[in-house]
PDBQT receptor file of N, H, CA, C and O in Angstrom, charges set to zero:
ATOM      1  N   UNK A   1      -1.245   5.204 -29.235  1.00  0.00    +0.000 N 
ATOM      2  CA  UNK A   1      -1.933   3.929 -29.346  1.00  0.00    +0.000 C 
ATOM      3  C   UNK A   1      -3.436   4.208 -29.318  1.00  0.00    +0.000 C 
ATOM      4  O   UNK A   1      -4.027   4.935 -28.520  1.00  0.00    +0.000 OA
ATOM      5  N   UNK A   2      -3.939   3.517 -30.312  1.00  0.00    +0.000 N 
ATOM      6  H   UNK A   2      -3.459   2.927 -30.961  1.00  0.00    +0.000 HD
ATOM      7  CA  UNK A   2      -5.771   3.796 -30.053  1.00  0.00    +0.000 C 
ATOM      8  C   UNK A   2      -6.529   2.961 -29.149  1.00  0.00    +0.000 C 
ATOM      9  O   UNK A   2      -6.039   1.933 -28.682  1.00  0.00    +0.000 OA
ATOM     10  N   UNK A   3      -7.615   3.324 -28.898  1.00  0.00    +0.000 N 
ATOM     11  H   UNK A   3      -8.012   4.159 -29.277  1.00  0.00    +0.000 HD
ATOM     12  CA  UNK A   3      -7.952   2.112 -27.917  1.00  0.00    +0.000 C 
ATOM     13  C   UNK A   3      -8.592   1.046 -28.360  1.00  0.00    +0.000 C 
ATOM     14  O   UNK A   3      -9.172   0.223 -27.653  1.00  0.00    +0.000 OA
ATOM     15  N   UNK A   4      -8.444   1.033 -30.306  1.00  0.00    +0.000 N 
ATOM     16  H   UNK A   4      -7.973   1.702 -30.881  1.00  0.00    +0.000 HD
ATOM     17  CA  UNK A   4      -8.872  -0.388 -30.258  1.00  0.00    +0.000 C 
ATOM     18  C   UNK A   4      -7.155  -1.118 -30.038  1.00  0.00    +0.000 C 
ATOM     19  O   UNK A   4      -6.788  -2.184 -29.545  1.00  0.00    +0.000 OA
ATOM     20  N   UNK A   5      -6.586  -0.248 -30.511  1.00  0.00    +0.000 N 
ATOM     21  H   UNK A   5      -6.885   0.618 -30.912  1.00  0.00    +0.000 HD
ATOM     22  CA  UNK A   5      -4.824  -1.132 -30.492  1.00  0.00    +0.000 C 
ATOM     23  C   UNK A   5      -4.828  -1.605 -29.055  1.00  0.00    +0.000 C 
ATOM     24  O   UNK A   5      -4.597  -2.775 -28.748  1.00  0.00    +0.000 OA
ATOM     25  N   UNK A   6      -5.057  -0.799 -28.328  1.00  0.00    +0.000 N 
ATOM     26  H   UNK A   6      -5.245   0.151 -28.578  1.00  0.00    +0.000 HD
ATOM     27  CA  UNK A   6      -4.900  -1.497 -26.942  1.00  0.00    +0.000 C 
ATOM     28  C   UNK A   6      -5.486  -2.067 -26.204  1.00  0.00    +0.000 C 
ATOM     29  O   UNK A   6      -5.041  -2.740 -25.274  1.00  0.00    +0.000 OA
ATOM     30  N   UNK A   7      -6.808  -1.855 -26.560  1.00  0.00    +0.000 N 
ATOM     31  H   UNK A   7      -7.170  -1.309 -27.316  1.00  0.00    +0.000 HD
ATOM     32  CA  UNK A   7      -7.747  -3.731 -26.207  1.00  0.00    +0.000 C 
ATOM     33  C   UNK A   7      -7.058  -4.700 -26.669  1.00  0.00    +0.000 C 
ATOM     34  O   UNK A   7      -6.686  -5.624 -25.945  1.00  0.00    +0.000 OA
ATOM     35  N   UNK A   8      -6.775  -4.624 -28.005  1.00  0.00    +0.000 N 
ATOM     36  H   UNK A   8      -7.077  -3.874 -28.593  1.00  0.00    +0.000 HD
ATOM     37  CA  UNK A   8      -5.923  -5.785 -28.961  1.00  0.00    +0.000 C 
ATOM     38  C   UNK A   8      -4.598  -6.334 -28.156  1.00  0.00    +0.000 C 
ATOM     39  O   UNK A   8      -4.307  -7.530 -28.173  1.00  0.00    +0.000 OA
ATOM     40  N   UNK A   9      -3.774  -5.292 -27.407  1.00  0.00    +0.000 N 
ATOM     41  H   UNK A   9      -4.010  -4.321 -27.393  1.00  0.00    +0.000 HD
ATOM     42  CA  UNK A   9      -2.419  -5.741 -26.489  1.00  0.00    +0.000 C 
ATOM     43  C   UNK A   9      -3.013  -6.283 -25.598  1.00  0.00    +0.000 C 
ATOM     44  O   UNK A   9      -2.750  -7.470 -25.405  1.00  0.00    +0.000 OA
ATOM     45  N   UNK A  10      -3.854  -5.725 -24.882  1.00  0.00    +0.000 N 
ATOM     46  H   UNK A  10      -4.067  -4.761 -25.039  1.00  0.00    +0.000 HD
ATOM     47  CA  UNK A  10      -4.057  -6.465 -23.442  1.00  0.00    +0.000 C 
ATOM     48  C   UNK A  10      -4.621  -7.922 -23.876  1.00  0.00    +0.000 C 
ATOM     49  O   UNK A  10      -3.981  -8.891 -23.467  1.00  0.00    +0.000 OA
ATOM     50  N   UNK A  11      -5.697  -8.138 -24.621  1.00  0.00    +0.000 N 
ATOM     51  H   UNK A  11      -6.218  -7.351 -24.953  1.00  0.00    +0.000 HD
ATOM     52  CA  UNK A  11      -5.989  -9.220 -24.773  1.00  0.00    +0.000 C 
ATOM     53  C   UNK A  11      -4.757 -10.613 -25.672  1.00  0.00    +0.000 C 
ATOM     54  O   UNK A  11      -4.820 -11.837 -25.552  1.00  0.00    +0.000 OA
ATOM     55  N   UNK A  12      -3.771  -9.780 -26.505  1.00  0.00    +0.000 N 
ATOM     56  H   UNK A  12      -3.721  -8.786 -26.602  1.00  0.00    +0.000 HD
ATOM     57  CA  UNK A  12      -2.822 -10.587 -26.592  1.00  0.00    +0.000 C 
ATOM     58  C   UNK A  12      -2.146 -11.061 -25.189  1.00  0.00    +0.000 C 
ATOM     59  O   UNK A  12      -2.026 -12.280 -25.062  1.00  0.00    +0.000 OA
ATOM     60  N   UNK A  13      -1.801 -10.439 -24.383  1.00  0.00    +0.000 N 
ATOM     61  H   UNK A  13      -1.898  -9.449 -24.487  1.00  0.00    +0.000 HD
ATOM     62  CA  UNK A  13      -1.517 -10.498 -23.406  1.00  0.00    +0.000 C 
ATOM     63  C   UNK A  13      -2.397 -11.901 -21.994  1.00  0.00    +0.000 C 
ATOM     64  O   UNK A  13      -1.794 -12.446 -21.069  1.00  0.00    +0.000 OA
ATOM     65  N   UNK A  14      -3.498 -12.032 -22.268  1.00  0.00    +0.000 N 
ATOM     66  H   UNK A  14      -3.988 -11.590 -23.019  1.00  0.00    +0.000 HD
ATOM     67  CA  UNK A  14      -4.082 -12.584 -22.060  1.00  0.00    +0.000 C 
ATOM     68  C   UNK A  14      -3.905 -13.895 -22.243  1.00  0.00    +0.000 C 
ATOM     69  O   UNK A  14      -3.506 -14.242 -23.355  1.00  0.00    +0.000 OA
ATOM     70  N   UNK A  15      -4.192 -15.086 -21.055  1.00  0.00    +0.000 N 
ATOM     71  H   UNK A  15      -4.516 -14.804 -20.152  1.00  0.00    +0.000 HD
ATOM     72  CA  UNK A  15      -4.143 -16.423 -20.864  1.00  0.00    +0.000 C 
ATOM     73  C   UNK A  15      -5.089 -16.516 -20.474  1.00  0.00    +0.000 C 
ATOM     74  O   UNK A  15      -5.481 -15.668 -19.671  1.00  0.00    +0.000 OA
ATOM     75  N   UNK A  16      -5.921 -17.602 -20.858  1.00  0.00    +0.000 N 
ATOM     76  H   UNK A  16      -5.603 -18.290 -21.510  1.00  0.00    +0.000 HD
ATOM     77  CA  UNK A  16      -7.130 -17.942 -20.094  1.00  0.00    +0.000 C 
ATOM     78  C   UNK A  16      -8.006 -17.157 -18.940  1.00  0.00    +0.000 C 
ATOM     79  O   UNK A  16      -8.347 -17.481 -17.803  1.00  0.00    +0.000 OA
ATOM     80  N   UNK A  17      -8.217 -15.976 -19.744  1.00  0.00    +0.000 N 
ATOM     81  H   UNK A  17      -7.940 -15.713 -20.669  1.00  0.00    +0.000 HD
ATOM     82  CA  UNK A  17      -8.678 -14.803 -19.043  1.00  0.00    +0.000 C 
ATOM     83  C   UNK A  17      -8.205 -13.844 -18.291  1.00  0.00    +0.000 C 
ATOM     84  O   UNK A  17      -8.867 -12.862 -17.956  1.00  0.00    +0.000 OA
ATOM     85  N   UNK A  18      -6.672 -14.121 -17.876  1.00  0.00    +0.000 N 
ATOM     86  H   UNK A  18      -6.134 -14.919 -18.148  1.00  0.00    +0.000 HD
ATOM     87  CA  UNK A  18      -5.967 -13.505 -16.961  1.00  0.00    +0.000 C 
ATOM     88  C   UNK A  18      -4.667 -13.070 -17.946  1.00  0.00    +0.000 C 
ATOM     89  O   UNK A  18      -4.200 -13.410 -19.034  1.00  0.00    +0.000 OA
ATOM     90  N   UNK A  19      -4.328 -11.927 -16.678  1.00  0.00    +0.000 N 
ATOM     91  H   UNK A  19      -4.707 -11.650 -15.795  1.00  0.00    +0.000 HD
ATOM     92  CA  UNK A  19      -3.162 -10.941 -17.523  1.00  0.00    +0.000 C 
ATOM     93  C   UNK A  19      -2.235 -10.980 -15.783  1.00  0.00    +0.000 C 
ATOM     94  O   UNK A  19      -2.608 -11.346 -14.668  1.00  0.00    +0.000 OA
ATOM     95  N   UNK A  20      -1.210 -10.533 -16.190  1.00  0.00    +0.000 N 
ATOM     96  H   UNK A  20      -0.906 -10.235 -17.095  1.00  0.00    +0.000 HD
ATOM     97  CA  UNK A  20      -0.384 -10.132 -15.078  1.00  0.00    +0.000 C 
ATOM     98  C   UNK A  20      -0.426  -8.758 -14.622  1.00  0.00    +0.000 C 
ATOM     99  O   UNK A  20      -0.554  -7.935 -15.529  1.00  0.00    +0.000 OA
ATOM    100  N   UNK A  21      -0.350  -8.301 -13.429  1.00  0.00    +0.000 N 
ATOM    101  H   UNK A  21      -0.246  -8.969 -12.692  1.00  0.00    +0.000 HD
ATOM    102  CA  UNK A  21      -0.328  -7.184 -12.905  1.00  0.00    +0.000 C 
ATOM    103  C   UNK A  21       1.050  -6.190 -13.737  1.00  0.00    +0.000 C 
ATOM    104  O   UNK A  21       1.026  -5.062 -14.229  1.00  0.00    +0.000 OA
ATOM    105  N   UNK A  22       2.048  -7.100 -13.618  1.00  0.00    +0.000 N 
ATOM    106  H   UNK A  22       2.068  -8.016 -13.218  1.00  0.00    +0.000 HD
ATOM    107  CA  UNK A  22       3.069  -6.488 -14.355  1.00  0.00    +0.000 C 
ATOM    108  C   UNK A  22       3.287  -6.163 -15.643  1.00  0.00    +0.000 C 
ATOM    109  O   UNK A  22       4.050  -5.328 -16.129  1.00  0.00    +0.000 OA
ATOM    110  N   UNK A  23       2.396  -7.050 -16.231  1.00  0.00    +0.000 N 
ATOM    111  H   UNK A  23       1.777  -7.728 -15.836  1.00  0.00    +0.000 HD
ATOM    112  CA  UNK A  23       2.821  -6.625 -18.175  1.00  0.00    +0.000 C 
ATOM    113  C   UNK A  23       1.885  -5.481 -18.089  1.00  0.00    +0.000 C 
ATOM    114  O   UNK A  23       2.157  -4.459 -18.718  1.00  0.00    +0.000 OA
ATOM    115  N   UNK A  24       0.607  -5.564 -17.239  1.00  0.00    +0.000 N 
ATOM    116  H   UNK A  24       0.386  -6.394 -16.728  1.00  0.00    +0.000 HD
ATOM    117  CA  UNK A  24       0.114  -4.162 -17.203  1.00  0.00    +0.000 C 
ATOM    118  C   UNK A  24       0.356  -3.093 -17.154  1.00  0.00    +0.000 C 
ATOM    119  O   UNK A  24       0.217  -2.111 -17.883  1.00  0.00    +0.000 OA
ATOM    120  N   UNK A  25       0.825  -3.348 -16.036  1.00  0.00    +0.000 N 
ATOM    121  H   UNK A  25       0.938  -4.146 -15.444  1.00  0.00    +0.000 HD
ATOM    122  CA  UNK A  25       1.727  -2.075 -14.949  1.00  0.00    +0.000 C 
ATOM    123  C   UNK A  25       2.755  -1.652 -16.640  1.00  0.00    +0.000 C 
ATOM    124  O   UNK A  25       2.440  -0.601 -17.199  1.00  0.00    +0.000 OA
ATOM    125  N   UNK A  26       3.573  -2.281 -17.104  1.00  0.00    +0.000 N 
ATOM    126  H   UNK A  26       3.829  -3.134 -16.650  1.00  0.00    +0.000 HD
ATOM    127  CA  UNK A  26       4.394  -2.154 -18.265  1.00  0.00    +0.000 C 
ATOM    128  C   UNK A  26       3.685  -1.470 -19.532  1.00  0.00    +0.000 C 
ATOM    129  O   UNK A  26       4.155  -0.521 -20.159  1.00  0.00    +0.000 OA
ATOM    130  N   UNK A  27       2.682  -2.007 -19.751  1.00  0.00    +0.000 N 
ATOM    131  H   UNK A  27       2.300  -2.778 -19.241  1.00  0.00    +0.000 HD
ATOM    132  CA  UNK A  27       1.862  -2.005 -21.112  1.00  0.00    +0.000 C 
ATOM    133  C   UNK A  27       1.756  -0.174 -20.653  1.00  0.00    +0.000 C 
ATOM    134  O   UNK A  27       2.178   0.781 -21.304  1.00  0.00    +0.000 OA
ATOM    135  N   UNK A  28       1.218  -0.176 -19.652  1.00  0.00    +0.000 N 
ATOM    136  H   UNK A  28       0.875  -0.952 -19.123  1.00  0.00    +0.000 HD
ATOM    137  CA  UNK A  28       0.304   1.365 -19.052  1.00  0.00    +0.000 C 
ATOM    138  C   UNK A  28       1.955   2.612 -19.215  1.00  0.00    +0.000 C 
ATOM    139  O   UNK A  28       1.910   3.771 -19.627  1.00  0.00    +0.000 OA
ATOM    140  N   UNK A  29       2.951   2.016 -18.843  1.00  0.00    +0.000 N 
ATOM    141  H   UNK A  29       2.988   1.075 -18.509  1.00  0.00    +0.000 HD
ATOM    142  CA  UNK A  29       4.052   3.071 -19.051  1.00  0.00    +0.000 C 
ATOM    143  C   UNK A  29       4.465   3.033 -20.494  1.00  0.00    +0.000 C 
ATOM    144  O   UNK A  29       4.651   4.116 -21.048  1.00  0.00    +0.000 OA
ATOM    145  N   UNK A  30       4.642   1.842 -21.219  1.00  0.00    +0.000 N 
ATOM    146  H   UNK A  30       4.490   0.962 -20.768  1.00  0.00    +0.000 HD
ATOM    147  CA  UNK A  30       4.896   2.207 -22.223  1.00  0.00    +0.000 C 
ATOM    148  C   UNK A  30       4.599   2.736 -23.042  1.00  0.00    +0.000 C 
ATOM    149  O   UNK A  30       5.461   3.126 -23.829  1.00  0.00    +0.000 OA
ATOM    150  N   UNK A  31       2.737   3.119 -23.348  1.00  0.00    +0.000 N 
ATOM    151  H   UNK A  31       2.037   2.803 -22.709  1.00  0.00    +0.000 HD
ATOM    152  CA  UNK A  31       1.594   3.556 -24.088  1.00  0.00    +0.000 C 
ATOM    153  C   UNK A  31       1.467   4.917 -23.320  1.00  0.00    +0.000 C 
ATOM    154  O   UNK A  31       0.840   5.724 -24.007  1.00  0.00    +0.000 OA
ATOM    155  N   UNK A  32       1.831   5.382 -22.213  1.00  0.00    +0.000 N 
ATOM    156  H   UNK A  32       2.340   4.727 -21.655  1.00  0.00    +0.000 HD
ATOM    157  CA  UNK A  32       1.523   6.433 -21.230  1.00  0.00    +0.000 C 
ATOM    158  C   UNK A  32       0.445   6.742 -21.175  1.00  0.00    +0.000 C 
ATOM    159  O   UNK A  32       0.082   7.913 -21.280  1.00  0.00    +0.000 OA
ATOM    160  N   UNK A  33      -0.617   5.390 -20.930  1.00  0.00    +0.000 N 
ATOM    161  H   UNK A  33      -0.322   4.438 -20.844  1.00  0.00    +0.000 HD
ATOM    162  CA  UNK A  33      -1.545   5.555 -20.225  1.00  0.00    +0.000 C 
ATOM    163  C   UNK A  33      -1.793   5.242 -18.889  1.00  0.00    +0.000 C 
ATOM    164  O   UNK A  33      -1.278   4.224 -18.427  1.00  0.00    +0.000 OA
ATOM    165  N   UNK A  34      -2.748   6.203 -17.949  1.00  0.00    +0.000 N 
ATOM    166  H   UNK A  34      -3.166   7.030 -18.325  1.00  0.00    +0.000 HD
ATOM    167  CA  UNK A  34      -2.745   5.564 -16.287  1.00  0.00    +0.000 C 
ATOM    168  C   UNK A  34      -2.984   4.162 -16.271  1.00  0.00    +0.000 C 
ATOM    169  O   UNK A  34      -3.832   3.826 -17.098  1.00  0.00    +0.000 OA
ATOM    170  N   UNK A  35      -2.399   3.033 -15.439  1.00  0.00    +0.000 N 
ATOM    171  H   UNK A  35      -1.711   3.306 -14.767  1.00  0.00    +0.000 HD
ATOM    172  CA  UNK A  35      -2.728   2.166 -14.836  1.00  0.00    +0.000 C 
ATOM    173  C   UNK A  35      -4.262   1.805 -14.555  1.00  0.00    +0.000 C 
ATOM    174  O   UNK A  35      -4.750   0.677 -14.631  1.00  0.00    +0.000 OA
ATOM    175  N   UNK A  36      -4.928   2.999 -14.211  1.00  0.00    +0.000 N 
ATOM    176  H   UNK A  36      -4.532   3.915 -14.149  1.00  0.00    +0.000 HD
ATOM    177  CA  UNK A  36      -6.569   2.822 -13.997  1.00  0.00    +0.000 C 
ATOM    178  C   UNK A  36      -7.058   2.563 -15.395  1.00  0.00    +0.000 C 
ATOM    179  O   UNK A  36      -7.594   1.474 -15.602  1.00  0.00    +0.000 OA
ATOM    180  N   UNK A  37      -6.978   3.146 -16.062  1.00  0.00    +0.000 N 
ATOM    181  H   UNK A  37      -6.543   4.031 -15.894  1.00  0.00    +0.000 HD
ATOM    182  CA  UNK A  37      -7.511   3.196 -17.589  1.00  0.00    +0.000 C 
ATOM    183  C   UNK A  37      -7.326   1.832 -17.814  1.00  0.00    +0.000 C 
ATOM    184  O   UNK A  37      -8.333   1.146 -17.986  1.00  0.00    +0.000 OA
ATOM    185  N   UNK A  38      -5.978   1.196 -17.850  1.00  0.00    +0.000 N 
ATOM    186  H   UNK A  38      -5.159   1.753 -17.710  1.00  0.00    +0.000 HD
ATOM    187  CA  UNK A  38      -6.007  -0.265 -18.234  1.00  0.00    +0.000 C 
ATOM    188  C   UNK A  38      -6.899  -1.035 -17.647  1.00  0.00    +0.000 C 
ATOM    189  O   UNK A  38      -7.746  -1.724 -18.215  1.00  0.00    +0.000 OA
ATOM    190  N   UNK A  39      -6.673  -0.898 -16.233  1.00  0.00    +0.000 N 
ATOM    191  H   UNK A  39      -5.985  -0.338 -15.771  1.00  0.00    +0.000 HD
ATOM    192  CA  UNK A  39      -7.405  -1.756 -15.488  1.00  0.00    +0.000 C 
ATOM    193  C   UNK A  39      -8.883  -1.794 -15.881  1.00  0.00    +0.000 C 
ATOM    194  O   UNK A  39      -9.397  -2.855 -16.237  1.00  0.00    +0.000 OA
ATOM    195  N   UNK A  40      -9.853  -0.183 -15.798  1.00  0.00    +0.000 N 
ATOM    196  H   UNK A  40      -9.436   0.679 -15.508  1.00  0.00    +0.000 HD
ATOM    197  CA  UNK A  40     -10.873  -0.124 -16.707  1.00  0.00    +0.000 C 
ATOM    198  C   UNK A  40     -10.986  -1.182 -17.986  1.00  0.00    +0.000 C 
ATOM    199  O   UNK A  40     -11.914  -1.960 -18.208  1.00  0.00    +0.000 OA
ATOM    200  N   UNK A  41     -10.250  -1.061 -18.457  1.00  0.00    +0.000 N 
ATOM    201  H   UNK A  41      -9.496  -0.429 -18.277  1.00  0.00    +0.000 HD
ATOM    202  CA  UNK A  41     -10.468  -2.335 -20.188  1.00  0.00    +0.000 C 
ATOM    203  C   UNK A  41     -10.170  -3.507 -19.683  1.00  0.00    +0.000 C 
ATOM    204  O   UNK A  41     -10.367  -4.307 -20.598  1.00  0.00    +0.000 OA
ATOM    205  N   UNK A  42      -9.795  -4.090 -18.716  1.00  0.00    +0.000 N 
ATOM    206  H   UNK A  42      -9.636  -3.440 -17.972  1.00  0.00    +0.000 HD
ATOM    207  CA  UNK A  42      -9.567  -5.275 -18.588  1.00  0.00    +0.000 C 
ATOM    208  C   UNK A  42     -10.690  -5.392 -17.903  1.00  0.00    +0.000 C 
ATOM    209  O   UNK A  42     -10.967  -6.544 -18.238  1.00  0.00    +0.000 OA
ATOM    210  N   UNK A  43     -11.531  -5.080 -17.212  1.00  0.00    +0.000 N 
ATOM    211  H   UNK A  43     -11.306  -4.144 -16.941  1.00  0.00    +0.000 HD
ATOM    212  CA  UNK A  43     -12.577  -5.219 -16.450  1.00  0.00    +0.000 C 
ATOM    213  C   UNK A  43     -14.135  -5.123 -17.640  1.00  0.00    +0.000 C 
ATOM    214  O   UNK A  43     -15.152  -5.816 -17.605  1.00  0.00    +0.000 OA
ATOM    215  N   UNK A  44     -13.801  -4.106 -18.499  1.00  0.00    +0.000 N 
ATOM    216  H   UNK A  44     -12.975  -3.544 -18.528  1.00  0.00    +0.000 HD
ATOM    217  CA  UNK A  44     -14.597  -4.471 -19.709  1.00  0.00    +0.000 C 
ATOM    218  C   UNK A  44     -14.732  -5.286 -20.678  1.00  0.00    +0.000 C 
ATOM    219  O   UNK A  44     -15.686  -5.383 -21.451  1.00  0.00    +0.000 OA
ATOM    220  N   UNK A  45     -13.230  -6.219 -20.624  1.00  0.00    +0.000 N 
ATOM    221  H   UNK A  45     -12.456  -6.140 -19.996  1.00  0.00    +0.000 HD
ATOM    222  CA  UNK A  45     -13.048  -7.184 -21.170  1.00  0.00    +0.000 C 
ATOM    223  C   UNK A  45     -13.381  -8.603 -20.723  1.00  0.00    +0.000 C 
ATOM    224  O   UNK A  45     -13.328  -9.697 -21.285  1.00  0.00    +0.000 OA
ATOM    225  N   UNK A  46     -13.842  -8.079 -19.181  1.00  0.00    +0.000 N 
ATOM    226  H   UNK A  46     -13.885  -7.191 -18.724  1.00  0.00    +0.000 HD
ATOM    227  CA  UNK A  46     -13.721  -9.361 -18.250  1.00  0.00    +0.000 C 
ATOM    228  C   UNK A  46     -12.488 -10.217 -18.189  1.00  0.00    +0.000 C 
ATOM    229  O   UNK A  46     -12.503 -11.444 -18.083  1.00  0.00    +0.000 OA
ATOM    230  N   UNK A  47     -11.569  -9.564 -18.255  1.00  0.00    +0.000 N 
ATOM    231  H   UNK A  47     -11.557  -8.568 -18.341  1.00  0.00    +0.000 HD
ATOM    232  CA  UNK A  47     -10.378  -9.790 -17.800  1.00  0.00    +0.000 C 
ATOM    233  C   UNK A  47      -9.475  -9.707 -16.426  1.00  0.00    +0.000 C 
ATOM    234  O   UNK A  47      -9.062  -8.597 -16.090  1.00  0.00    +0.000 OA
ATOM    235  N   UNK A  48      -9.128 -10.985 -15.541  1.00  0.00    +0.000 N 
ATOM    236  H   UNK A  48      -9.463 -11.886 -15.814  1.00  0.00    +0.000 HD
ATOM    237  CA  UNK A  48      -8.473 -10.943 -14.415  1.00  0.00    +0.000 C 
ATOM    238  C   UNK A  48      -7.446 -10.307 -14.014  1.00  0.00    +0.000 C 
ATOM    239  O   UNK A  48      -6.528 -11.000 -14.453  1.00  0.00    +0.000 OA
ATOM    240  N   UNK A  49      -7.005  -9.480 -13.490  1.00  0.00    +0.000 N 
ATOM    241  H   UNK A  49      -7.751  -8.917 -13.134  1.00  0.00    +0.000 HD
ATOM    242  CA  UNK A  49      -5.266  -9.254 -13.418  1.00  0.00    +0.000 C 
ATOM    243  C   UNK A  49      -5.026  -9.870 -12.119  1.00  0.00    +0.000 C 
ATOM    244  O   UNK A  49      -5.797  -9.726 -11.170  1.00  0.00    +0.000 OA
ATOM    245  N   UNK A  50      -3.795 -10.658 -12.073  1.00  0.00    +0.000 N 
ATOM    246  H   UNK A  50      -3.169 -10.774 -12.843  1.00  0.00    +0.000 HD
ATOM    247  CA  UNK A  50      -3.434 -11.737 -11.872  1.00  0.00    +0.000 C 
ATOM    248  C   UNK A  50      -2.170 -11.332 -10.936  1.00  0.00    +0.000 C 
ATOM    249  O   UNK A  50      -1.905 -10.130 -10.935  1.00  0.00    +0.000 OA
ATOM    250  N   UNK A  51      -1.214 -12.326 -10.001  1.00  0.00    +0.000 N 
ATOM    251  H   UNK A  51      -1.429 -13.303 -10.002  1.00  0.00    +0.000 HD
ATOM    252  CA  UNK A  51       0.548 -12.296  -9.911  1.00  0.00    +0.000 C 
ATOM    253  C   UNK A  51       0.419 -10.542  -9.520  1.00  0.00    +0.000 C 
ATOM    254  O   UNK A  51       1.408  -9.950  -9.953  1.00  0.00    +0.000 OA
ATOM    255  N   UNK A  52      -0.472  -9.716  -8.883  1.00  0.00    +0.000 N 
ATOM    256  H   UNK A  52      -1.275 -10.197  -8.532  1.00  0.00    +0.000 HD
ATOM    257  CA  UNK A  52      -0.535  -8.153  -8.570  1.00  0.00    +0.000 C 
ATOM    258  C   UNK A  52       1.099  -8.061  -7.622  1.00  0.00    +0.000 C 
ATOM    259  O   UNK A  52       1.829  -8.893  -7.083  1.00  0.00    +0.000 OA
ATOM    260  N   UNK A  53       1.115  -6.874  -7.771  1.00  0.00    +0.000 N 
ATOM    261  H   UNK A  53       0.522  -6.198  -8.209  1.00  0.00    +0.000 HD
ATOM    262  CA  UNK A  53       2.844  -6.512  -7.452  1.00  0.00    +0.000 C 
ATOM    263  C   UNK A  53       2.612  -6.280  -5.450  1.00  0.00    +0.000 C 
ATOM    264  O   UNK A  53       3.443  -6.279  -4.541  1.00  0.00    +0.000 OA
ATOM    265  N   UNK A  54       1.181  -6.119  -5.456  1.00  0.00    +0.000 N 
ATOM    266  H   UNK A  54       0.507  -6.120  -6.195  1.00  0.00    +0.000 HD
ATOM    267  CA  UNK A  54       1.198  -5.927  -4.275  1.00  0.00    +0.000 C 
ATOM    268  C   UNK A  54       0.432  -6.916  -3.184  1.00  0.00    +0.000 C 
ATOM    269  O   UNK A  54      -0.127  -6.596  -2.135  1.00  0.00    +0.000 OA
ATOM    270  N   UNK A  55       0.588  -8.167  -3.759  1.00  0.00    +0.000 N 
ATOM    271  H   UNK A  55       1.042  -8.427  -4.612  1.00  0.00    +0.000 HD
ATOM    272  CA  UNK A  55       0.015  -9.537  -3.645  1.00  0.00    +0.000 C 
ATOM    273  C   UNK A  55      -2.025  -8.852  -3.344  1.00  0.00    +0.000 C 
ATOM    274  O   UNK A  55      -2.652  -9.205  -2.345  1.00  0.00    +0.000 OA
ATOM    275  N   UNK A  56      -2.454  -8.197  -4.100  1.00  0.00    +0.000 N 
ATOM    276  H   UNK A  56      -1.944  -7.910  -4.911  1.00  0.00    +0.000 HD
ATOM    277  CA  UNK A  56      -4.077  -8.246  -3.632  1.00  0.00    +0.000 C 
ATOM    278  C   UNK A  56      -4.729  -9.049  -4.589  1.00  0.00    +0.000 C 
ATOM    279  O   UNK A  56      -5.951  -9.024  -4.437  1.00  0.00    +0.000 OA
ATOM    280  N   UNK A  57      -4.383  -9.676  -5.422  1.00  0.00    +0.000 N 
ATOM    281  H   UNK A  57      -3.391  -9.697  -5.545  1.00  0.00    +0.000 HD
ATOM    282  CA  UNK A  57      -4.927 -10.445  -6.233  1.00  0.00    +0.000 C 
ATOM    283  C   UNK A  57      -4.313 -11.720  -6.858  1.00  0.00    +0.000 C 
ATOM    284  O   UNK A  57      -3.403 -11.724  -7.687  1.00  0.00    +0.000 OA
ATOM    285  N   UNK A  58      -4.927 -12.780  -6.354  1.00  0.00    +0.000 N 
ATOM    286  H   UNK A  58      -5.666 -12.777  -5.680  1.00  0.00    +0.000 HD
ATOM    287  CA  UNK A  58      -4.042 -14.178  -6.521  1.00  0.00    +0.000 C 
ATOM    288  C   UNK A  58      -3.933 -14.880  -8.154  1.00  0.00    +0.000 C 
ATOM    289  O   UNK A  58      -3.293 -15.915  -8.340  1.00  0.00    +0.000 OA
TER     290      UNK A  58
């Protein structure tokens, strides 16, 4: 996956600025990229992650 393809997922992914911890967590295994990396682009995107698996983010 390139990383414009996967700006393009996460932001499909995207509702009113927010993403789920889990389609992340998902997106990041399925592409086999780290979890941090995503999180990185969503934070460059100004994007929330949301519903976190480990309740730290509401």
């Amino acid at each position: 996956m390139t990383p414009e393809e996967l700006r393009e997922a996460i932001q499909n992914q995207a509702v009113e600025g927010r993403v789920a911890c889990k389609a992340m967590l998902d997106l990041a295994r399925e592409s086999e990229i780290p979890s941090r990396q995503i999180a990185k682009i969503c934070n460059e995107l100004k994007i929330k992650i949301c519903a976190c698996q480990l309740g730290c983010f509401k």
